[in-house]
MARNUPA-910521 format. One record per residue (C-alpha): residue number from 0; chain; x, y, z. Coordinates in nm, 2 decimals, padded with zeros to 4 digits. Layout:
BEGIN
   num   cadena        X        Y        Z
   NUM        A        X        Y        Z
...
end
This chain:
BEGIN
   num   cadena        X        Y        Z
     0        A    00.00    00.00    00.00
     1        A    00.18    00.33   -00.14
     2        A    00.04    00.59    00.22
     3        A    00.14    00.31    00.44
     4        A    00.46    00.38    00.64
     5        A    00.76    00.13    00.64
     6        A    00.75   -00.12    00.91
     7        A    01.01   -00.15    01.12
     8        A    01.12   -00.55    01.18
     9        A    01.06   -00.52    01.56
    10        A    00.73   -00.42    01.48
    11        A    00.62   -00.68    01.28
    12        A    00.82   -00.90    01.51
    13        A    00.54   -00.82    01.73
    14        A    00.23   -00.83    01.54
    15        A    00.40   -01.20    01.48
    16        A    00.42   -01.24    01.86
    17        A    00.08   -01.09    01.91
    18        A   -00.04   -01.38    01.65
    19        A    00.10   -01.62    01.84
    20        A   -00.04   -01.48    02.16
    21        A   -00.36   -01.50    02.02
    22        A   -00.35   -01.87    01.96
    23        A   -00.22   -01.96    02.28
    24        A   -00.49   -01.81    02.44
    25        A   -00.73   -02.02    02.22
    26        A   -00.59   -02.28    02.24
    27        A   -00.54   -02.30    02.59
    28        A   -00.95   -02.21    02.65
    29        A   -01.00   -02.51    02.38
    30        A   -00.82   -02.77    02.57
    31        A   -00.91   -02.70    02.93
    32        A   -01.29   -02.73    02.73
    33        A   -01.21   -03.03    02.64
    34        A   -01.10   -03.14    02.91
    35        A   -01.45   -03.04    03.08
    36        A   -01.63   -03.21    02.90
    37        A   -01.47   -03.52    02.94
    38        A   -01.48   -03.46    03.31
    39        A   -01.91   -03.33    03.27
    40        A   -02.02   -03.54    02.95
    41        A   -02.41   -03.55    03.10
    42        A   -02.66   -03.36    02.95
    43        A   -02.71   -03.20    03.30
    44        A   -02.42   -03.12    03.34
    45        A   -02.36   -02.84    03.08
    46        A   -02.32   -02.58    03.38
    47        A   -02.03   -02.76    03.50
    48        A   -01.84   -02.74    03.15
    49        A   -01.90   -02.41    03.09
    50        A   -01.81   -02.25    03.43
    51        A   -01.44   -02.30    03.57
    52        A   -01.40   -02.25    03.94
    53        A   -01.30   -01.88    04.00
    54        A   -00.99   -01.98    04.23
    55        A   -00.87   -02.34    03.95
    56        A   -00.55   -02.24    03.80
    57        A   -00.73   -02.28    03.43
    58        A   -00.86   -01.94    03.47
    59        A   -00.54   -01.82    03.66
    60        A   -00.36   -01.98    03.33
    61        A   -00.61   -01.80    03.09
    62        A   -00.54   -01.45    03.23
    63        A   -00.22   -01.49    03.23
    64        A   -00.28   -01.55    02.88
    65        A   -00.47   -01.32    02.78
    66        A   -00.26   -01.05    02.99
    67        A    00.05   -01.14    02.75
    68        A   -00.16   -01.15    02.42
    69        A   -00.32   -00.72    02.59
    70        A    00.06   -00.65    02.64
    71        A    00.19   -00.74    02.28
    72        A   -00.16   -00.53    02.15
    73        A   -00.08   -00.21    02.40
    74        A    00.31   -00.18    02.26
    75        A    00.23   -00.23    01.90
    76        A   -00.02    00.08    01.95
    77        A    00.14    00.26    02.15
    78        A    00.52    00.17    01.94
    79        A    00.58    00.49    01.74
    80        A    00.57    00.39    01.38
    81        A    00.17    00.35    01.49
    82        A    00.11    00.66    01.67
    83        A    00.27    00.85    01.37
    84        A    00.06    00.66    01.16
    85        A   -00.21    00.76    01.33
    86        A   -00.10    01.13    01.34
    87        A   -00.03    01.16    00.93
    88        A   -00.40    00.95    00.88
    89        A   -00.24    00.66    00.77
    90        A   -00.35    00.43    01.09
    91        A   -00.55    00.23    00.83
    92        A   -00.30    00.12    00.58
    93        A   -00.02    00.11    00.82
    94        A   -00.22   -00.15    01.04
    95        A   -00.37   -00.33    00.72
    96        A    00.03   -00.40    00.61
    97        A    00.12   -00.49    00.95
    98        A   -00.09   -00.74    01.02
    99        A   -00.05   -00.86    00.66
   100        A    00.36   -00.85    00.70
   101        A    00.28   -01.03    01.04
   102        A    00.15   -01.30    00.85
   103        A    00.33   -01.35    00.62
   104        A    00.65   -01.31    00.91
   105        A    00.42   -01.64    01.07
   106        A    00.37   -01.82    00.76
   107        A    00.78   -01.78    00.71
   108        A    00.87   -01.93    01.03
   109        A    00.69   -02.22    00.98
end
């Protein structure tokens, strides 16, 4: 994209990380699922899959998580190729080639 600003490799070193973030964090909710409702497979018991216990580590494990995966989000906003991008109106195109260099920055490493 031509109003797009050049990316820095650090930045799109975290958009990858923020991708990865992501999935952990979906992942993680998909197994300890799983694991529910192996541990609840009744009918009746569909409360007891959907609701973890507010002090089990699965939810201590998920915020921790998802705290990680806010953290990566907060510096890549707040990492001044972004705000710049935001202050010449190019917040758009510069996020739109981020995520897309991200990608393609996952994609690579595999």
């Amino acid at each position: 994209m031509a109003d797009a600003l050049p990316l820095p490799q650090e930045l799109i070193s975290l958009q990858r990380d923020l991708y990865a973030a992501r999935q952990a964090a979906e992942d993680y909710g998909n197994k300890v699922a799983a694991e529910r409702r192996a541990m609840f497979p009744g009918e009746d018991q569909w409360r007891e899959r959907a609701v973890w216990p507010e002090d089990g580590p699965e939810r201590a494990e998920l915020a921790r998580l998802r705290a990680e995966r806010d953290g990566l989000a907060v510096q890549i906003r707040q990492h001044p190729v972004m705000e710049q991008a935001r202050a010449e109106g190019f917040a758009k195109e510069t996020d739109y080639a981020l995520q897309k260099a991200g990608r393609e920055a996952v994609d690579g490493a595999q």
